[in-house]
N, CA, C and O atoms as a Tinker XYZ file with bonds, in Angstrom:
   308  protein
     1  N      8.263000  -54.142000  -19.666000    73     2
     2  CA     9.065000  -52.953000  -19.845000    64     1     3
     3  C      8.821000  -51.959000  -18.706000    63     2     4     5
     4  O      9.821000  -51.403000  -18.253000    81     3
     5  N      7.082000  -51.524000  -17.945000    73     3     6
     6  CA     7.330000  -51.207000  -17.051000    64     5     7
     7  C      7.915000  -51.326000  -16.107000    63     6     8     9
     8  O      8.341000  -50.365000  -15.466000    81     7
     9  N      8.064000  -52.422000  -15.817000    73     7    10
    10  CA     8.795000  -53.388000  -14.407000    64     9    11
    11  C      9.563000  -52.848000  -14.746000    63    10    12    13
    12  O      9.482000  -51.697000  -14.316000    81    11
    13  N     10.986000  -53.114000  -15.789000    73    11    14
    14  CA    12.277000  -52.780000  -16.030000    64    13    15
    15  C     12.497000  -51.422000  -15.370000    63    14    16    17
    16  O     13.204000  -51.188000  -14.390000    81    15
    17  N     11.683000  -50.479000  -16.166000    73    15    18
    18  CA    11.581000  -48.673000  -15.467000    64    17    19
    19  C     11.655000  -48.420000  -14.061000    63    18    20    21
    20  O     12.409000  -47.736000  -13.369000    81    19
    21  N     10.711000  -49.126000  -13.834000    73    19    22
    22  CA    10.504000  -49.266000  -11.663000    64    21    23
    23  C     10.781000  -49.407000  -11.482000    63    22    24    25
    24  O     10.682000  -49.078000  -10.300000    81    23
    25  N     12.189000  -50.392000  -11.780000    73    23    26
    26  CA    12.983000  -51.370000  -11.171000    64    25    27
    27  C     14.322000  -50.119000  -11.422000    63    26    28    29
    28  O     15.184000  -50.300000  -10.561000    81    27
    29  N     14.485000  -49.579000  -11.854000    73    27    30
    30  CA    15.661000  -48.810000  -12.335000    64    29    31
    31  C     15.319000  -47.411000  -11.631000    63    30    32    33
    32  O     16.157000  -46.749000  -11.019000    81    31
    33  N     14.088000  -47.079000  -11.785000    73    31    34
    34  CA    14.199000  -45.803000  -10.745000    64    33    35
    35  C     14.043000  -46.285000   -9.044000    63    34    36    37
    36  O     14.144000  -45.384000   -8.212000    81    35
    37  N     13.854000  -47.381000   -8.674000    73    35    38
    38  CA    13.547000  -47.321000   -7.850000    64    37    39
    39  C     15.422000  -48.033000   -7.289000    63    38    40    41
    40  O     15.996000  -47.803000   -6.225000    81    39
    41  N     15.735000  -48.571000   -8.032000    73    39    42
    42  CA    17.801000  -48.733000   -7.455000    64    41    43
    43  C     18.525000  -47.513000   -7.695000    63    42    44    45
    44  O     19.697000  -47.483000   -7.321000    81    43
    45  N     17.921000  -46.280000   -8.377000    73    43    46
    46  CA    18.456000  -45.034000   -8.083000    64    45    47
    47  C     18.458000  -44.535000   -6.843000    63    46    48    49
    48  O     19.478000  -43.974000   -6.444000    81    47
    49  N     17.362000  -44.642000   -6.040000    73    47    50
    50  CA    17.513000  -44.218000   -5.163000    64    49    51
    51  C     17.575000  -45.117000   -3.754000    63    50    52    53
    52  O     16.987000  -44.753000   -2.736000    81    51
    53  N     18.526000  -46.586000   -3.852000    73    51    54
    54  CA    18.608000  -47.573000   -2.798000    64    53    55
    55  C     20.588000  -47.037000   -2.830000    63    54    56    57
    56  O     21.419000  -46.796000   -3.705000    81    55
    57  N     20.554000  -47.075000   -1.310000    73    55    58
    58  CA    21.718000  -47.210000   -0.731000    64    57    59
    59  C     22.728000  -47.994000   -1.220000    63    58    60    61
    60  O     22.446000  -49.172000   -1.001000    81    59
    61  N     24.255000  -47.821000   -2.040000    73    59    62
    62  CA    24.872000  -48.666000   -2.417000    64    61    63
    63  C     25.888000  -48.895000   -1.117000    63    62    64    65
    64  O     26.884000  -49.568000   -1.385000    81    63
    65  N     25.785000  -48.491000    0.061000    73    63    66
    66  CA    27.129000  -49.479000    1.076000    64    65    67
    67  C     26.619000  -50.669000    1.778000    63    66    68    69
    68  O     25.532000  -51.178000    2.052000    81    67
    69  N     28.025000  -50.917000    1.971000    73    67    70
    70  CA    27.533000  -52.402000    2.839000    64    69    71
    71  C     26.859000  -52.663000    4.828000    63    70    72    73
    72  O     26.294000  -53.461000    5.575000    81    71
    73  N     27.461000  -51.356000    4.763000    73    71    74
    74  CA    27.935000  -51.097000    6.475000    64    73    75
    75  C     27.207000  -49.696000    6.707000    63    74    76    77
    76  O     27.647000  -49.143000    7.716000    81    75
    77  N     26.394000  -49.103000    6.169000    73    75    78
    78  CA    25.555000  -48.290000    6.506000    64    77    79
    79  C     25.860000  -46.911000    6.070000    63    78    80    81
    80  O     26.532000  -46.637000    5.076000    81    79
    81  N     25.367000  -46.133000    6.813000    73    79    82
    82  CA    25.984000  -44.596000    6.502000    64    81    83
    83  C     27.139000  -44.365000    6.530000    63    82    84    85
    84  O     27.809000  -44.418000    7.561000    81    83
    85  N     27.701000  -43.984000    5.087000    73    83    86
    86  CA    29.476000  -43.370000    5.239000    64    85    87
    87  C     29.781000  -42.050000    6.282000    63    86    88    89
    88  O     28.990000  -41.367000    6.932000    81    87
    89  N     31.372000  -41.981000    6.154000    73    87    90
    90  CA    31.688000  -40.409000    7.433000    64    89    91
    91  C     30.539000  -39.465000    6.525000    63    90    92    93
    92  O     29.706000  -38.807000    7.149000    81    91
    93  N     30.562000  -39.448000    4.927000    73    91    94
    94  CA    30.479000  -38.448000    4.174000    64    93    95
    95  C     29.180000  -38.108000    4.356000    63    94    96    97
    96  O     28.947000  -36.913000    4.539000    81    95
    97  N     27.990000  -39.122000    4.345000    73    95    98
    98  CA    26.965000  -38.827000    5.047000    64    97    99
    99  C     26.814000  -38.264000    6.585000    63    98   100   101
   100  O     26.292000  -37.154000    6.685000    81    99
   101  N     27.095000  -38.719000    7.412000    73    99   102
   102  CA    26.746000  -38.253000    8.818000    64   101   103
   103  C     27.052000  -36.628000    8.434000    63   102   104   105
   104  O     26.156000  -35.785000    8.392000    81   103
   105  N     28.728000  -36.293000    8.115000    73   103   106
   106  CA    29.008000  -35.216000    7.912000    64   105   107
   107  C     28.116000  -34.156000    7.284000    63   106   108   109
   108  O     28.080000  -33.013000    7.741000    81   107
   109  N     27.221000  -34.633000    5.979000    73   107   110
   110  CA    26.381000  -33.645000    5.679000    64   109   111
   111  C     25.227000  -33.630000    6.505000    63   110   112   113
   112  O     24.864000  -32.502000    6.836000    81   111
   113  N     24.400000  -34.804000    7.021000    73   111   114
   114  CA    23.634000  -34.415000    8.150000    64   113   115
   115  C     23.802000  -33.534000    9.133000    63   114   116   117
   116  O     22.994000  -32.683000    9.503000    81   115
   117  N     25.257000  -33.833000    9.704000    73   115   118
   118  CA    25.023000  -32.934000   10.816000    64   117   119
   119  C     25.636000  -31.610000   10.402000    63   118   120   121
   120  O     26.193000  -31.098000   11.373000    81   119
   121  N     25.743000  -30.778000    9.156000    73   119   122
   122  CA    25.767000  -29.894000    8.669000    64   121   123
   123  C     24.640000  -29.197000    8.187000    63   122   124   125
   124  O     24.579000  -27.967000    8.206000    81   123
   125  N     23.324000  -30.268000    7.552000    73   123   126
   126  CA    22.403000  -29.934000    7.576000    64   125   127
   127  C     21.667000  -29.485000    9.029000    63   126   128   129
   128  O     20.826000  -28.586000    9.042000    81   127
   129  N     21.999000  -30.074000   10.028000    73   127   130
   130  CA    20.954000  -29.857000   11.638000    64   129   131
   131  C     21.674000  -28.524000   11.750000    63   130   132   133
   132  O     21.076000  -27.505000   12.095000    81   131
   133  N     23.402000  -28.555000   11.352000    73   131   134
   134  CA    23.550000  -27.404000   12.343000    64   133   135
   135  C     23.224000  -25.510000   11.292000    63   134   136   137
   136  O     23.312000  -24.366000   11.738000    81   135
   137  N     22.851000  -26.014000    9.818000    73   135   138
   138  CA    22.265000  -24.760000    9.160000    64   137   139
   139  C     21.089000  -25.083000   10.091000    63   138   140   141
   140  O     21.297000  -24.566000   11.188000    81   139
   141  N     19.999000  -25.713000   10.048000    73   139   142
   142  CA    18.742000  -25.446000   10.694000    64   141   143
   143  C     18.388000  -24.842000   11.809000    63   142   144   145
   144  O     17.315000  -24.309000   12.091000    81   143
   145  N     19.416000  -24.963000   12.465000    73   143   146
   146  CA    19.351000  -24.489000   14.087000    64   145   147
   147  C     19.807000  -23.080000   13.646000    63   146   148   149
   148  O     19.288000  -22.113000   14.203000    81   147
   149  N     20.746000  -22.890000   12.678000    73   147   150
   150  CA    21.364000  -21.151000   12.680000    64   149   151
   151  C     19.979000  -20.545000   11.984000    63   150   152   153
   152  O     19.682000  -19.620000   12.740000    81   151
   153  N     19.461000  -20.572000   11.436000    73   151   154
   154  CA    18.010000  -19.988000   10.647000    64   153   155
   155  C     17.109000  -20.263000   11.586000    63   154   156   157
   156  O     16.336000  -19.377000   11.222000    81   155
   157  N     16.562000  -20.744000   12.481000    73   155   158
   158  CA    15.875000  -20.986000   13.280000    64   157   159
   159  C     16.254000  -19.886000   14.531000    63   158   160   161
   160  O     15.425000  -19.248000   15.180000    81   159
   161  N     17.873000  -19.839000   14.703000    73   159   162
   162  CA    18.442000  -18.425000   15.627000    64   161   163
   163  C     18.115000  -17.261000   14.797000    63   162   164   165
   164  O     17.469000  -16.293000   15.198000    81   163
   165  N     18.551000  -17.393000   13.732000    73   163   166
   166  CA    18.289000  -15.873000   12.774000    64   165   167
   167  C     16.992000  -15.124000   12.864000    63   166   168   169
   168  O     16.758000  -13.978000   13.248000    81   167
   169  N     16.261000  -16.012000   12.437000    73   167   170
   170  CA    14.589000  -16.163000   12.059000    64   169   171
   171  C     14.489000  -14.566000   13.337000    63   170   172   173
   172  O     14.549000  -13.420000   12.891000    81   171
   173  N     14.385000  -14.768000   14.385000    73   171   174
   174  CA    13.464000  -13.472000   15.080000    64   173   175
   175  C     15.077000  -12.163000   14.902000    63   174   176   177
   176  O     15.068000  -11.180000   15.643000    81   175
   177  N     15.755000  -12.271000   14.335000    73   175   178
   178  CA    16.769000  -10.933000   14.218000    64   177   179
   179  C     16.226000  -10.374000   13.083000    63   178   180   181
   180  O     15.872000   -9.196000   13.129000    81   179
   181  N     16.114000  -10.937000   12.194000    73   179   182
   182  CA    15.308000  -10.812000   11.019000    64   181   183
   183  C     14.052000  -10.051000   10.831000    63   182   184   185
   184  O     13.924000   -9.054000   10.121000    81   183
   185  N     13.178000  -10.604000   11.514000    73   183   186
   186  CA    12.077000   -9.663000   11.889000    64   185   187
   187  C     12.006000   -8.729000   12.114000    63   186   188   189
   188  O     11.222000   -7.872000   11.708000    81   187
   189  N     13.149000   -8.667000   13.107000    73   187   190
   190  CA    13.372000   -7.253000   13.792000    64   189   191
   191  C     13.714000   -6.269000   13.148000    63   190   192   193
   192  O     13.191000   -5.158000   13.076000    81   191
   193  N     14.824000   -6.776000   12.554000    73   191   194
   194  CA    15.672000   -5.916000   11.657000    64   193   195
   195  C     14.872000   -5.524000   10.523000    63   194   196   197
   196  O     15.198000   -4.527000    9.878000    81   195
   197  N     13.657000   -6.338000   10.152000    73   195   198
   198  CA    12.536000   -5.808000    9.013000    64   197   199
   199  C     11.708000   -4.563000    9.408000    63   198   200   201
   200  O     11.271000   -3.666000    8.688000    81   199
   201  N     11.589000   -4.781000   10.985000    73   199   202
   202  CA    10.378000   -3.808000   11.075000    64   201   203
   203  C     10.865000   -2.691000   11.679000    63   202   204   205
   204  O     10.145000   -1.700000   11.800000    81   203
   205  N     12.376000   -2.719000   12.212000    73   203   206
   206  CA    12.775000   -1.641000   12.658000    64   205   207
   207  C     13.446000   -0.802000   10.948000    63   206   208   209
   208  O     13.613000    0.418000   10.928000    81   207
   209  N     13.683000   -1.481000    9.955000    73   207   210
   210  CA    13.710000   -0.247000    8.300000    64   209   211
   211  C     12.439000    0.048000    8.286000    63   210   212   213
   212  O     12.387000    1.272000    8.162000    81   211
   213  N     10.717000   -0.657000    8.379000    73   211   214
   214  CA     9.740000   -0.030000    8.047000    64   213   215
   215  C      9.292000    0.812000    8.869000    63   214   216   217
   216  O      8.320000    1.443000    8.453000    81   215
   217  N      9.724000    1.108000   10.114000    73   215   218
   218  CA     9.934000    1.631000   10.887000    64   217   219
   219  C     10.875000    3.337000   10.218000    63   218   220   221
   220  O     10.398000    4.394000    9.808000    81   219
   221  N     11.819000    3.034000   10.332000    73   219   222
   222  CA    12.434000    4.036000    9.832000    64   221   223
   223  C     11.733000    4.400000    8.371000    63   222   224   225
   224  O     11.408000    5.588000    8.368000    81   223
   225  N     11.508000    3.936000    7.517000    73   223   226
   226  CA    10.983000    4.180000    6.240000    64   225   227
   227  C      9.710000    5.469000    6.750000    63   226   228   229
   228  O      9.604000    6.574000    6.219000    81   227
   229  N      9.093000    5.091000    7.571000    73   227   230
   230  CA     7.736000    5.606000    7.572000    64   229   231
   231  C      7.863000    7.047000    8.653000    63   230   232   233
   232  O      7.041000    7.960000    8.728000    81   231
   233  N      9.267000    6.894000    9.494000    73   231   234
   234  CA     9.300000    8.228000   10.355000    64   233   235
   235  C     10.058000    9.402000    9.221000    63   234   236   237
   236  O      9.972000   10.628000    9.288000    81   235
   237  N     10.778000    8.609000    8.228000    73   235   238
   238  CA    11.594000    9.545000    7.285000    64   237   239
   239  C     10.051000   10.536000    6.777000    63   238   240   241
   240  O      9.727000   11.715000    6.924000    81   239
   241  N      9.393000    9.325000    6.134000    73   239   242
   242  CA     8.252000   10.079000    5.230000    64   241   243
   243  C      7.148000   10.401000    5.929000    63   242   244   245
   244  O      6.301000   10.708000    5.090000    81   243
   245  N      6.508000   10.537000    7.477000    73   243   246
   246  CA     6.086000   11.580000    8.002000    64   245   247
   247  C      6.939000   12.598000    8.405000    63   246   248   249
   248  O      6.304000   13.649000    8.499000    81   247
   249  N      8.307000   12.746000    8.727000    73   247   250
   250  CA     9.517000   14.125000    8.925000    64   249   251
   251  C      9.955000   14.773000    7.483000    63   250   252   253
   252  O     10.629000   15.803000    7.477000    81   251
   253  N      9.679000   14.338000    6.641000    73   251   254
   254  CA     9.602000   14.646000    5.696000    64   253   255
   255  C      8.269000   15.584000    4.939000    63   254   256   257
   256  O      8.511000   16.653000    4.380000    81   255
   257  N      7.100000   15.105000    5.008000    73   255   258
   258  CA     6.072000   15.359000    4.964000    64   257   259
   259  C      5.808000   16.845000    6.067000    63   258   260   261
   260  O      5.504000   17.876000    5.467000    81   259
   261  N      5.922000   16.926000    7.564000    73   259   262
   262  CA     5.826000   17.568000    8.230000    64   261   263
   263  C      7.085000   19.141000    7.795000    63   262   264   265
   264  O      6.821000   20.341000    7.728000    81   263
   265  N      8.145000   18.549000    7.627000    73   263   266
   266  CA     9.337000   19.688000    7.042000    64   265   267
   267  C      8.713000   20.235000    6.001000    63   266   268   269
   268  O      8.707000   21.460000    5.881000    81   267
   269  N      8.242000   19.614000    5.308000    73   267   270
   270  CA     7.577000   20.667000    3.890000    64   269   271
   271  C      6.958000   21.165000    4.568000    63   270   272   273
   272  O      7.486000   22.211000    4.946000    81   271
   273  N      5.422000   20.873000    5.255000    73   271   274
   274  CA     4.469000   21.797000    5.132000    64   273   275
   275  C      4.546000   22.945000    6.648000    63   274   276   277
   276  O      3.676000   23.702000    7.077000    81   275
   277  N      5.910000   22.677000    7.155000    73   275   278
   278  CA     6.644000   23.832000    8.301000    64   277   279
   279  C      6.835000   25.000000    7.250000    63   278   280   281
   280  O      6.347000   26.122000    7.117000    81   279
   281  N      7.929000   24.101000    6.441000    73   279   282
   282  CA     8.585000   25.049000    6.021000    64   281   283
   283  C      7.517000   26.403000    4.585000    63   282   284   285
   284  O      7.625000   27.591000    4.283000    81   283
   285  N      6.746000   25.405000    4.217000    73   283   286
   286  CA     5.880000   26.807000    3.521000    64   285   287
   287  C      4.904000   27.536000    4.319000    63   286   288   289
   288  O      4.614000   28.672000    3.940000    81   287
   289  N      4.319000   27.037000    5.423000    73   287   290
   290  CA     3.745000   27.977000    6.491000    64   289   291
   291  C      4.816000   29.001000    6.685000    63   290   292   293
   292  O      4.346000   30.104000    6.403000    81   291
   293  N      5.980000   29.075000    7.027000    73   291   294
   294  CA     6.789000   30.175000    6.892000    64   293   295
   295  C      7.353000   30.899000    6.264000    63   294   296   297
   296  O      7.921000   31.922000    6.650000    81   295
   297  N      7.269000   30.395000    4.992000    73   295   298
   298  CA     7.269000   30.977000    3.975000    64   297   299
   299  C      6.099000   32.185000    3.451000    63   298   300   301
   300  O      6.407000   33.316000    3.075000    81   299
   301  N      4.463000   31.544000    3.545000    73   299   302
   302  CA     3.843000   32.418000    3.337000    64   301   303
   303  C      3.893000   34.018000    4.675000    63   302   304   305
   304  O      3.921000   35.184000    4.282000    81   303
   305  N      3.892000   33.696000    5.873000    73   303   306
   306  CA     3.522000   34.089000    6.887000    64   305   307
   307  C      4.625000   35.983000    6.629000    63   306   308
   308  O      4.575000   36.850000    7.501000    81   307
């Protein structure tokens, strides 16, 4: 009965053509290479674009920080 099992998962995943890879395959391969190559271009815009918001995040909340404590120094004065 094991055999039977092994034998059945293992023709799940065997090739049913006669003549090799169909169009339908190549086609998703080379759809798969050509996402890889676009994420692989993305990959350093990405970065950038991350550290130039934490970037901004952190000049808001020291100009922020600095505007308050301007603005009550002149206040008391």
């Amino acid at each position: 009965m094991k055999k039977f099992i092994l034998l059945l998962m293992m023709a799940a995943h065997a090739h049913a053509g006669w003549f090799g890879p169909s169009k339908e395959e190549q086609e998703i391969k080379q759809c798969r290479q050509e996402l890889k190559e676009q994420r692989q271009q993305t990959g350093g815009w990405e970065i950038a674009a991350g550290v130039m918001a934490i970037g901004a995040v952190v000049l808001f909340t020291v100009g922020t920080a600095l505007g308050s404590t301007i603005r009550r120094e002149v206040r008391h004065d």
